[in-house]
TORKOL-4160 file (C-alpha; in steps of 0.2 Angstrom, whole numbers, padded with zeros to 4 digits, m for minus):
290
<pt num="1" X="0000" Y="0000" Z="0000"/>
<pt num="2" X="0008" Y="0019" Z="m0006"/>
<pt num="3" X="0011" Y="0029" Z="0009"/>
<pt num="4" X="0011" Y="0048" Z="0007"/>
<pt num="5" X="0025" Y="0061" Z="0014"/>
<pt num="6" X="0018" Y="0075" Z="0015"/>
<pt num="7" X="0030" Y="0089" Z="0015"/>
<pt num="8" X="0032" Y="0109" Z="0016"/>
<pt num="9" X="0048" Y="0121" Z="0016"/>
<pt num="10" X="0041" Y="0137" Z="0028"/>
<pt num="11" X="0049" Y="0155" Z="0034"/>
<pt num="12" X="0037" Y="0164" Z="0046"/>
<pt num="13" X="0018" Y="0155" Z="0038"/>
<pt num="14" X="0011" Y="0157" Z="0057"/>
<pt num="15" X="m0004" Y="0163" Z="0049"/>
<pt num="16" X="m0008" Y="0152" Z="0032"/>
<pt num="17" X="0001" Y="0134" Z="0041"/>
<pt num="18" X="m0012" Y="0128" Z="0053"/>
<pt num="19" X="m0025" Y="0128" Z="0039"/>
<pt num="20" X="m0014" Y="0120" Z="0025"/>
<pt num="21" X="m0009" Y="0105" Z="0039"/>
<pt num="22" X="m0028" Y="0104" Z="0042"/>
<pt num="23" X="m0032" Y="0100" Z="0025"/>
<pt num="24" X="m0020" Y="0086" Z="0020"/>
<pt num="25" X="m0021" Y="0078" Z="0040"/>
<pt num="26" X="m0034" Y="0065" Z="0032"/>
<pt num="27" X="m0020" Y="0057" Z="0019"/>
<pt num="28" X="m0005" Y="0061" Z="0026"/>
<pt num="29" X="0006" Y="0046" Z="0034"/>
<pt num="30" X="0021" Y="0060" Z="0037"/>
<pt num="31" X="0022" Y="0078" Z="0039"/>
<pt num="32" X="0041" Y="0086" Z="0036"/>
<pt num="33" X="0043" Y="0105" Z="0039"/>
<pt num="34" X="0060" Y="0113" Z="0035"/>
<pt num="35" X="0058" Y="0129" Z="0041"/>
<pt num="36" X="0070" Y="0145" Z="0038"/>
<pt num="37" X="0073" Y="0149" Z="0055"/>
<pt num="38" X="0054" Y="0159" Z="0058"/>
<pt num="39" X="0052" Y="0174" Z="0069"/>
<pt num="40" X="0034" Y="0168" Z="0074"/>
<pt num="41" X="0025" Y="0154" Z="0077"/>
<pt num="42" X="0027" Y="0142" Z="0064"/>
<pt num="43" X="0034" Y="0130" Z="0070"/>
<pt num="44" X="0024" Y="0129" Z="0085"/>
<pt num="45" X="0009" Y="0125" Z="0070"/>
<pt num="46" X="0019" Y="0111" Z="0063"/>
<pt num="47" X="0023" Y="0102" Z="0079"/>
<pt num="48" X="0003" Y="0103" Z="0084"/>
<pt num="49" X="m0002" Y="0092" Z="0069"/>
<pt num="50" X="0015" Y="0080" Z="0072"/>
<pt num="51" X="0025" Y="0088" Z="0057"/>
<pt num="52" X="0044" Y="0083" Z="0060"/>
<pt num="53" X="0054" Y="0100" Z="0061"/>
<pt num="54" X="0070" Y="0106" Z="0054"/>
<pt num="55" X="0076" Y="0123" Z="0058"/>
<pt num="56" X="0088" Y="0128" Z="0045"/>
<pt num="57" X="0094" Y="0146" Z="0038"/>
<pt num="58" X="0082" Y="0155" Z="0024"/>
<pt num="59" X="0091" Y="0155" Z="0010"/>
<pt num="60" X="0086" Y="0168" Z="m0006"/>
<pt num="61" X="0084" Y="0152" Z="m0018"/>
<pt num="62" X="0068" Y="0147" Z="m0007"/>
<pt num="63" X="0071" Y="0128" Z="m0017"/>
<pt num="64" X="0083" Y="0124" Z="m0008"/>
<pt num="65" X="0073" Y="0123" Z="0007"/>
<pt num="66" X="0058" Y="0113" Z="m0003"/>
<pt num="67" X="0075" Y="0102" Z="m0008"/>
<pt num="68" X="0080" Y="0097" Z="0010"/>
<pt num="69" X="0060" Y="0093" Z="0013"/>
<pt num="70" X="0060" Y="0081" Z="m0003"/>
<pt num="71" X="0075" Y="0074" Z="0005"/>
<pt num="72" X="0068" Y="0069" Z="0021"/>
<pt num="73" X="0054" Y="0060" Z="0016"/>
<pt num="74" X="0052" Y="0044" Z="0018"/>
<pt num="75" X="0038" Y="0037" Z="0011"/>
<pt num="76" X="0032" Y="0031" Z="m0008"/>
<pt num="77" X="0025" Y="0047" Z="m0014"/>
<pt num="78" X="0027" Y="0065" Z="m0007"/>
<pt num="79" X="0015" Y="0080" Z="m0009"/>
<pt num="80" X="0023" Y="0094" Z="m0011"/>
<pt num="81" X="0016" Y="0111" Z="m0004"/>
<pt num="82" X="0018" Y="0129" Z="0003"/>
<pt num="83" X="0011" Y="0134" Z="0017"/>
<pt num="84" X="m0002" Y="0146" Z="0007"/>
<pt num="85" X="m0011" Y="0132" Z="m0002"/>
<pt num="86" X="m0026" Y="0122" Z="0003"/>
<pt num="87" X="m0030" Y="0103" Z="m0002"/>
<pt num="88" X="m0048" Y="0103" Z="m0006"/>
<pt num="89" X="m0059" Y="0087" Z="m0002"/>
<pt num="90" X="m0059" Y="0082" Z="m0020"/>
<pt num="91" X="m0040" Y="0085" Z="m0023"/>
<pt num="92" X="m0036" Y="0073" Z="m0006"/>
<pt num="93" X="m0049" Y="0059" Z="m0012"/>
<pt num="94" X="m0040" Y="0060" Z="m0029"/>
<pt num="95" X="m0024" Y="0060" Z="m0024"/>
<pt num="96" X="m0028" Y="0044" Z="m0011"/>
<pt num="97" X="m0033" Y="0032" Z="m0026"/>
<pt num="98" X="m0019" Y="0040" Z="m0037"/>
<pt num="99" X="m0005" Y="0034" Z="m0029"/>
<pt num="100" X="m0014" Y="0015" Z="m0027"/>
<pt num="101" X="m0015" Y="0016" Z="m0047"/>
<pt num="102" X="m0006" Y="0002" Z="m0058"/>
<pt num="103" X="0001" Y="0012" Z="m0074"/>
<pt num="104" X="m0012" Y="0006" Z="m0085"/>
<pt num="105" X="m0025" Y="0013" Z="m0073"/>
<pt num="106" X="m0018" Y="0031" Z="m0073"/>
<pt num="107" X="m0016" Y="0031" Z="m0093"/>
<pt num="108" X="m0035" Y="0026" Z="m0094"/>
<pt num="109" X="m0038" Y="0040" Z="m0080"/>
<pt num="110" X="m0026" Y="0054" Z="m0088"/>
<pt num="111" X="m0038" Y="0050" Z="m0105"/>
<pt num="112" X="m0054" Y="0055" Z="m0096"/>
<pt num="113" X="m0048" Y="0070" Z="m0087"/>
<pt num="114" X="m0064" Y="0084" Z="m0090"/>
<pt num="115" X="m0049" Y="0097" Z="m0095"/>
<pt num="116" X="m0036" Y="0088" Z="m0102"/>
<pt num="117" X="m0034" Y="0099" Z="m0118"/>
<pt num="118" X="m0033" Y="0115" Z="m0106"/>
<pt num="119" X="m0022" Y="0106" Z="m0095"/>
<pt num="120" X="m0011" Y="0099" Z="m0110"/>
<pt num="121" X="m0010" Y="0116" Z="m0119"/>
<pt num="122" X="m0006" Y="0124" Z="m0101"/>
<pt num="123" X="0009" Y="0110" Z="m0100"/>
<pt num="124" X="0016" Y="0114" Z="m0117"/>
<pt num="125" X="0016" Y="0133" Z="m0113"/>
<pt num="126" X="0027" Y="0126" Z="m0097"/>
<pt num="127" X="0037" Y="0117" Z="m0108"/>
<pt num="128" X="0040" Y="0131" Z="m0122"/>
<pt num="129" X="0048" Y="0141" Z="m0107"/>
<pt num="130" X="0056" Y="0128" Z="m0096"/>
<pt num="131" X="0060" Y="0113" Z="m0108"/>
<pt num="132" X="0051" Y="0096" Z="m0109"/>
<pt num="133" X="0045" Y="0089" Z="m0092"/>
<pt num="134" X="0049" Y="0072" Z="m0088"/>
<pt num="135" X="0050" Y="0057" Z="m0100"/>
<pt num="136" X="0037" Y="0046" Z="m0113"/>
<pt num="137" X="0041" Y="0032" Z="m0106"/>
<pt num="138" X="0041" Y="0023" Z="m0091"/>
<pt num="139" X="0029" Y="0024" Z="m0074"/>
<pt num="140" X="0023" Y="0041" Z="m0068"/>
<pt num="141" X="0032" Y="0049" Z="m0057"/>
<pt num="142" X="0025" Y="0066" Z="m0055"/>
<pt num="143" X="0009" Y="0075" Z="m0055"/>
<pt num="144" X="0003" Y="0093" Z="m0061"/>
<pt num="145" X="m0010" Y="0103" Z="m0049"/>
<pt num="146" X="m0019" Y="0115" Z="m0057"/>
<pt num="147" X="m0021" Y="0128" Z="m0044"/>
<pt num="148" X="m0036" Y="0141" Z="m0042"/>
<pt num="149" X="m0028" Y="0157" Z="m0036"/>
<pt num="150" X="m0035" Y="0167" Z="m0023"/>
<pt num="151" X="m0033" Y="0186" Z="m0029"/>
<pt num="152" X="m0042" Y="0203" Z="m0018"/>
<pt num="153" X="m0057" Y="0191" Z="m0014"/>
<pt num="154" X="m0060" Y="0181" Z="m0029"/>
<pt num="155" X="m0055" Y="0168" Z="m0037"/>
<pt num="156" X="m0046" Y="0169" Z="m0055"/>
<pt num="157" X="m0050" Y="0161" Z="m0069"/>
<pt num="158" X="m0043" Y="0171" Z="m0083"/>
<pt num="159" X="m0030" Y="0180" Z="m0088"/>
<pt num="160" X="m0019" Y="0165" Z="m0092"/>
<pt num="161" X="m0021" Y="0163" Z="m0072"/>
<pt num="162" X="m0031" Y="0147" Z="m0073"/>
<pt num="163" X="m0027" Y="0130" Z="m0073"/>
<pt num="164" X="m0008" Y="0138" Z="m0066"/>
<pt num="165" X="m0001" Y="0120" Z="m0066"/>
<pt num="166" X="0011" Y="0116" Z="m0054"/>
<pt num="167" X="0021" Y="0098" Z="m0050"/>
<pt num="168" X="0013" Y="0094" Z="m0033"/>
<pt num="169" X="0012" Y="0075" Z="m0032"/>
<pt num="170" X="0029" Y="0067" Z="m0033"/>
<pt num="171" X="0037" Y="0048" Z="m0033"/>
<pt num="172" X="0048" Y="0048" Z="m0020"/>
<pt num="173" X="0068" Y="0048" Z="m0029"/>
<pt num="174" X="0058" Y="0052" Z="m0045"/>
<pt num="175" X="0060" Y="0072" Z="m0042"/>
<pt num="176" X="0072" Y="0087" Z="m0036"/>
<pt num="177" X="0075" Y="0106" Z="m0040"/>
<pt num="178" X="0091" Y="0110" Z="m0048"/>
<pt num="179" X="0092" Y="0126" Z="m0035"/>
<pt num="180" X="0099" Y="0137" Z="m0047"/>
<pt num="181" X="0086" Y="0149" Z="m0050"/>
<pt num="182" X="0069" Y="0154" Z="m0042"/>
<pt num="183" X="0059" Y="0154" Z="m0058"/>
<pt num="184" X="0067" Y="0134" Z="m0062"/>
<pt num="185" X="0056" Y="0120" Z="m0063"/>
<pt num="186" X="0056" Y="0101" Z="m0054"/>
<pt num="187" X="0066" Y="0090" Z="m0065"/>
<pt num="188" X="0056" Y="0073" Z="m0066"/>
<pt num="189" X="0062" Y="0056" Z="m0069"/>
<pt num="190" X="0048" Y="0046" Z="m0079"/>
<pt num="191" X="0032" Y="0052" Z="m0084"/>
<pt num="192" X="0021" Y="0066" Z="m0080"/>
<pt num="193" X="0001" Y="0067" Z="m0077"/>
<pt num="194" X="m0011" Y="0079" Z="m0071"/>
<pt num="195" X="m0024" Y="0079" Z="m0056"/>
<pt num="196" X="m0042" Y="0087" Z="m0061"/>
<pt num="197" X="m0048" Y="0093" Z="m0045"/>
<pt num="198" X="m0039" Y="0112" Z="m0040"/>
<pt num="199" X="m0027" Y="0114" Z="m0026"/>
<pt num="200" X="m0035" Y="0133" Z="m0020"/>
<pt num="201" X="m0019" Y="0144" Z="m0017"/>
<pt num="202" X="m0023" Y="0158" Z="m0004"/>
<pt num="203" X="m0013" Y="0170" Z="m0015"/>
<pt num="204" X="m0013" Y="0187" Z="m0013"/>
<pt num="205" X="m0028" Y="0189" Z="0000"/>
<pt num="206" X="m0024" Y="0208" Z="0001"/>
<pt num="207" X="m0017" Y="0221" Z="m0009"/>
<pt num="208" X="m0003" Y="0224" Z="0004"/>
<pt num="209" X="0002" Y="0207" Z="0002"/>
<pt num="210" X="0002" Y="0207" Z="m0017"/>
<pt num="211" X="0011" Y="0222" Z="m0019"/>
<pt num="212" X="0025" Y="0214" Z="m0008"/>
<pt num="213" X="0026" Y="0198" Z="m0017"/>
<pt num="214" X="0025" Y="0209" Z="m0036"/>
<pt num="215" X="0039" Y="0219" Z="m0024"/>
<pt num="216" X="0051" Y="0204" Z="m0022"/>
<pt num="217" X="0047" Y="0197" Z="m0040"/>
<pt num="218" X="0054" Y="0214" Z="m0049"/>
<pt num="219" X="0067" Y="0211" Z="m0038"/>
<pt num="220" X="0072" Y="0195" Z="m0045"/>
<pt num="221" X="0070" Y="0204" Z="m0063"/>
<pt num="222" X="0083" Y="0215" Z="m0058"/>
<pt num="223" X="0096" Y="0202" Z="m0051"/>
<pt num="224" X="0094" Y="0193" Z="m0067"/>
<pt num="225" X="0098" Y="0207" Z="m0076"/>
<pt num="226" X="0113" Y="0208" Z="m0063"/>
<pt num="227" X="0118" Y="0191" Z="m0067"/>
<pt num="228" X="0116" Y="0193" Z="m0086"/>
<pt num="229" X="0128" Y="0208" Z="m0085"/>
<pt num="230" X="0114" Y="0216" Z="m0097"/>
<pt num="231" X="0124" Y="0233" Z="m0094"/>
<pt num="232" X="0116" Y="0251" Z="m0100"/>
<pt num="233" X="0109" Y="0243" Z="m0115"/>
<pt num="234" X="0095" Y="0253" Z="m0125"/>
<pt num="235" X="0087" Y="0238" Z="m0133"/>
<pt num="236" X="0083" Y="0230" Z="m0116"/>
<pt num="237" X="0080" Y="0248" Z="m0107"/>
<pt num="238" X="0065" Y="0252" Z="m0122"/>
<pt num="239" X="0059" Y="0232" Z="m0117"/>
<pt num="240" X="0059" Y="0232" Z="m0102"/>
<pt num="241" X="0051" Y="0250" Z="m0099"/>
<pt num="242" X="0039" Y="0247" Z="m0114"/>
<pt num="243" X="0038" Y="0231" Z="m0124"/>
<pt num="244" X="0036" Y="0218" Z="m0111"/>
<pt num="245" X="0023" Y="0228" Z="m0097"/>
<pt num="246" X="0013" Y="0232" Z="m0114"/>
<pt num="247" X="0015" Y="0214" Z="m0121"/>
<pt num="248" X="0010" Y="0207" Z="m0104"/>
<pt num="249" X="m0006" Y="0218" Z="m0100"/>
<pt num="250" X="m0012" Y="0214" Z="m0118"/>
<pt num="251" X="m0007" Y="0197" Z="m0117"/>
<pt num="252" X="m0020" Y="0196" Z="m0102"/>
<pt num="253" X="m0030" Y="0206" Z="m0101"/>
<pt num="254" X="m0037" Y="0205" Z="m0118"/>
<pt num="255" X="m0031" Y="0188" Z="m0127"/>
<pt num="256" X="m0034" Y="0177" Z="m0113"/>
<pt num="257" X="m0048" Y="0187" Z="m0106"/>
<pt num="258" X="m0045" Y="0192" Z="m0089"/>
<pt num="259" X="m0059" Y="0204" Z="m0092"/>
<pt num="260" X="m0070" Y="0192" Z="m0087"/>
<pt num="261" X="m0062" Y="0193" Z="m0069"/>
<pt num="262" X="m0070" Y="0212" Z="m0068"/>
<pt num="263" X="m0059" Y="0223" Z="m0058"/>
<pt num="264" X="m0047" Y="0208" Z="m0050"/>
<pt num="265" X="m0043" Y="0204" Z="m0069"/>
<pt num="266" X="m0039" Y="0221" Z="m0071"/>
<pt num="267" X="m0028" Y="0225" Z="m0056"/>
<pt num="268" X="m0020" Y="0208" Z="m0060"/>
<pt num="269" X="m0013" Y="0211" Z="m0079"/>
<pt num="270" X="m0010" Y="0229" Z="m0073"/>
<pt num="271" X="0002" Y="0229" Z="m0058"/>
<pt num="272" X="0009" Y="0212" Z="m0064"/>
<pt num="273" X="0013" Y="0221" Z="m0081"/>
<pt num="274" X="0025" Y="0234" Z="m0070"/>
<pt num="275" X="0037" Y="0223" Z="m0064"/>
<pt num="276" X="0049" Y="0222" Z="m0079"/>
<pt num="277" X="0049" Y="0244" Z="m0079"/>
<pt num="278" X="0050" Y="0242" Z="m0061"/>
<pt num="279" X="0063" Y="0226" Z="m0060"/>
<pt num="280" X="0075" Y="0236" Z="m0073"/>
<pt num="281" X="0074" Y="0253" Z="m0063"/>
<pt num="282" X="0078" Y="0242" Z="m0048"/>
<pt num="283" X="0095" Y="0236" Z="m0060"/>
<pt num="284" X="0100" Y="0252" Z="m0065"/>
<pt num="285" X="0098" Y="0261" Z="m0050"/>
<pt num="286" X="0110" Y="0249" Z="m0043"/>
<pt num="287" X="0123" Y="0248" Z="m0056"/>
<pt num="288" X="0123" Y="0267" Z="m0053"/>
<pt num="289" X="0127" Y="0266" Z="m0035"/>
<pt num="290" X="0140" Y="0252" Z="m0037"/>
């Protein structure tokens, strides 16, 4: 009988971890926490619902952390979550006979999924940007998520948002991040499938709270740029300040039709769209200073 690890890399989630631990306490055999050394009460929360606890430092590559999680699991497959994400009732019940599924079974299942074109056409975006995911042959190893986002009181379902597939469900051995970037992808070792029933992800419940995650990404923006050695370039100045927030508002706005989200879908392309001007600012003003 599959076991599942259950298993979460944390830095001060006082507030989001008691309810993500509450949803997956029905199916899961183990719970392992690598926390970042939290300033709260996190790790009080894990050790209520029996997670096993390992304080470790926060390093700026969060995967590293989610890494050391994989690592410590012991049992035959491992969820893998963070701390602002919820299992739904479906999604458990579906994971539960997943994992007890021959081979054979999951190809007859993976044909029957109700969005499988969505989810495909999602997957080959992925892939376009990160490379081919896992192999053609072989057992599955790995499982998408498509994730319902939780955005300023609703839930979004366009604007490219929706089905936001993320590797959740892993064989254990089968996966591990490279922990070379914060944008890279879970290498996989054997084939890949999809679950049909949404993980919610308690995303950006408030403005304050989305403006300092769109914060930290144009801050990534810019140490890529760093890294790059991009330099005071006018081609990458005119698309960073023009071509790509434009691009990226139109992209959502209008082609995938996060008008249909009312204002959310708005504020979404919108801010979003202005972390590339605000990421390269973030760059030159510190190749200025240095």
């Amino acid at each position: 009988m599959s076991e599942i690890s259950v298993v979460l890399a944390t830095f001060n989630e006082e507030e989001n971890l008691a309810i993500c631990l509450e949803s997956i306490k029905n199916i899961a055999d183990e719970i392992i926490v690598v926390d970042g050394s939290s300033t709260d009460k996190t790790i009080e929360v894990a050790k209520k619902f029996g997670a096993k606890v390992v304080k470790t430092d926060n390093p700026p590559i969060f995967h590293i952390n989610k890494q050391k999680a994989l690592n410590l699991a012991t049992k035959d497959w491992i969820l893998q979550l963070d701390a602002d994400e919820r299992v739904t009732k479906e999604l458990a019940s579906e994971i539960k006979k997943t994992v007890l599924m021959s081979t054979e079974e999951i190809e007859d299942y993976q044909k029957r999924l109700k969005e499988k074109n969505l989810f495909l056409r999602h997957q080959g975006i992925i892939e376009k940007r990160d490379g081919v995911i896992g192999t053609k042959e072989g057992e599955y190893s790995a499982f998408f998520v498509a994730r319902l986002n939780y955005f300023l009181g609703k839930y979004l379902r366009y604007g490219g948002v929706y089905p936001d597939g993320v590797i959740r469900l892993v064989r254990k051995g089968k996966a591990f991040f490279p922990c070379k970037s914060v944008h890279e992808q879970i290498v996989i070792k054997g084939k890949v499938g999809w679950l049909q029933n949404p993980l919610v992800h308690i995303s950006d419940p408030s403005f304050k709270r989305y403006l300092k995650r769109n914060w930290r990404y144009s801050s990534l923006i810019a140490n890529e740029l760093k890294d790059q050695k991009t330099g005071f370039n006018p081609f990458v100045t005119v698309n960073y300040l023009l071509i790509l927030p434009v691009r990226w508002f139109f992209l959502t706005y209008f082609r995938h039709k996060g008008f249909l989200d009312l204002w959310q879908g708005f504020i979404f392309s919108f801010f979003s769209s202005l972390r590339f001007p605000t990421g390269y600012i973030k760059y030159i003003y510190k190749e200025v200073r240095s």
